[in-house]
N, C-alpha and C positions, 0 to 999 in steps of 0.2 A: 504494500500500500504506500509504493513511494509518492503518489500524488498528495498524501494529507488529506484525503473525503474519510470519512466515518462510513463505517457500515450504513447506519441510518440515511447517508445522505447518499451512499450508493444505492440504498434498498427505493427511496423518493425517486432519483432519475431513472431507476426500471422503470416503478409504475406508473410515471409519467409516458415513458417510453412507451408501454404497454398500450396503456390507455389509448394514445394516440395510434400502436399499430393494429388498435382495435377495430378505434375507430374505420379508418380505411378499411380494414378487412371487412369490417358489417358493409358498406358500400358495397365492397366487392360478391361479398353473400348474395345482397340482393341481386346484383347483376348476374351471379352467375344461377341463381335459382330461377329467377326471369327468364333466362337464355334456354337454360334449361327444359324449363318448361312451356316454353314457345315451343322447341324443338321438335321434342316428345312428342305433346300434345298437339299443336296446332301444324305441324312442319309431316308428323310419322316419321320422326328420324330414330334408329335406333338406340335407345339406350346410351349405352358407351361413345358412338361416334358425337352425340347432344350431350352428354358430359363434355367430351372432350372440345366442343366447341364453347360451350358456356364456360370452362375452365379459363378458356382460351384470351375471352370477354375480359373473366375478369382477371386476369393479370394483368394485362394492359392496365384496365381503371387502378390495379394496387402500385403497381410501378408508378404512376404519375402520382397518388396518392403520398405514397412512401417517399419516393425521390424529393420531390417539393414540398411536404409537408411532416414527416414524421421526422424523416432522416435528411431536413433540409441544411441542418447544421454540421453533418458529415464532410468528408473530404470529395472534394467533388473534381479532383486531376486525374481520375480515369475512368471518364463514362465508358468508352468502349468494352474494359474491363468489368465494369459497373454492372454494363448490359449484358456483358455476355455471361456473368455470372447468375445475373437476376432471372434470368431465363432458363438457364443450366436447373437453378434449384426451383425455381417455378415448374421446370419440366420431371424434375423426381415426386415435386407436392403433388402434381396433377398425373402420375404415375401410382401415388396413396392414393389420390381419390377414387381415380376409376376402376383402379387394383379393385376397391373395395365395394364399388358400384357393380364390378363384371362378375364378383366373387358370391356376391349375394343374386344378383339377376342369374346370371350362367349357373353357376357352383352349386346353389342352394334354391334354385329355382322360385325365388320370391321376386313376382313380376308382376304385381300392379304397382301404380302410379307412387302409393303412399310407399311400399316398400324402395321403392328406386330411389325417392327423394329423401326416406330414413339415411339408405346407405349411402349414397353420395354426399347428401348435403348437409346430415349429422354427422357421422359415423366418418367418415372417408375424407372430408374436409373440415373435421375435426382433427383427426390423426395428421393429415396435410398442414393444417394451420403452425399446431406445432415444429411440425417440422421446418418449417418458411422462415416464424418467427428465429430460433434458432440461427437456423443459417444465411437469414438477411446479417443481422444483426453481426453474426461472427467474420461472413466471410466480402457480402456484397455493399454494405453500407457501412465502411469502415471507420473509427473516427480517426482524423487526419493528427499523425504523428506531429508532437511537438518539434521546432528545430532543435539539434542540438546544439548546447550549449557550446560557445566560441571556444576554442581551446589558446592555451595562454600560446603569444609568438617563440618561437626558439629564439634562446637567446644567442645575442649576435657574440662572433668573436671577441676575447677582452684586446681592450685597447693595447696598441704596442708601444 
């Protein structure tokens, strides 16, 4: 704890943290239960392929969310980086989700409407959110390294 925060004041910046990558996330709920249920319902798209598109929706809406809002005080010198991590572990989240969507519809042959949207959208994006929030936080929204500190000049030859 070479920074000087207190437990206390590191336990307050989680929940703060938290709060805010909730919030976003609930946005993203909606839009991905929306999408979803557009899909299924109104679209006849399969199951998993309607996961995988609402999934799709809402990462999008949580990257802008996250980037700008949650994690807007991070280091921001490697979007590229940024991106292609945010995506990477967006694409494992959304690999929990429909894992869990294709395991209960396929696996366990629970295929109406209410079962589909248990699994994916409790269950499976439950299990995803965790996993997200973790590896946002760890690997894609980093906070930007302090400089370090100047180091004293070599000292010059003594005089002759």
């Amino acid at each position: 704890m070479s920074d000087g925060l207190t437990l206390r004041d590191r336990m307050r910046g989680i929940a703060h943290e938290v709060a805010k990558f909730g919030t976003v996330g609930a946005l993203g709920v909606v839009v991905n239960v929306v999408v979803f249920n557009l899909c299924t319902q109104g679209a006849g798209l399969a199951p998993v392929r309607s996961g995988v598109l609402a999934t799709t929706a809402a990462i999008l809406t949580n990257y802008v969310g996250n980037r700008y809002w949650t994690y807007r005080d991070r280091d921001k010198s490697g979007r590229s980086r940024e991106a292609s991590l945010f995506l990477l572990f967006s694409g494992v989240g959304m690999v929990i989700e429909n894992g869990v969507l294709a395991l209960s519809h396929y696996g366990l042959d629970f295929t109406s409407s209410l079962a589909d949207n248990v699994a994916k959208n409790v269950i499976g994006l439950g299990l995803g959110s965790l996993f997200r929030f973790w590896s946002y936080r760890t690997w894609v929204f980093r906070v930007a390294e302090a400089p370090a500190a100047a180091e004293p000049a070599a000292p010059s030859s003594p005089p002759r």
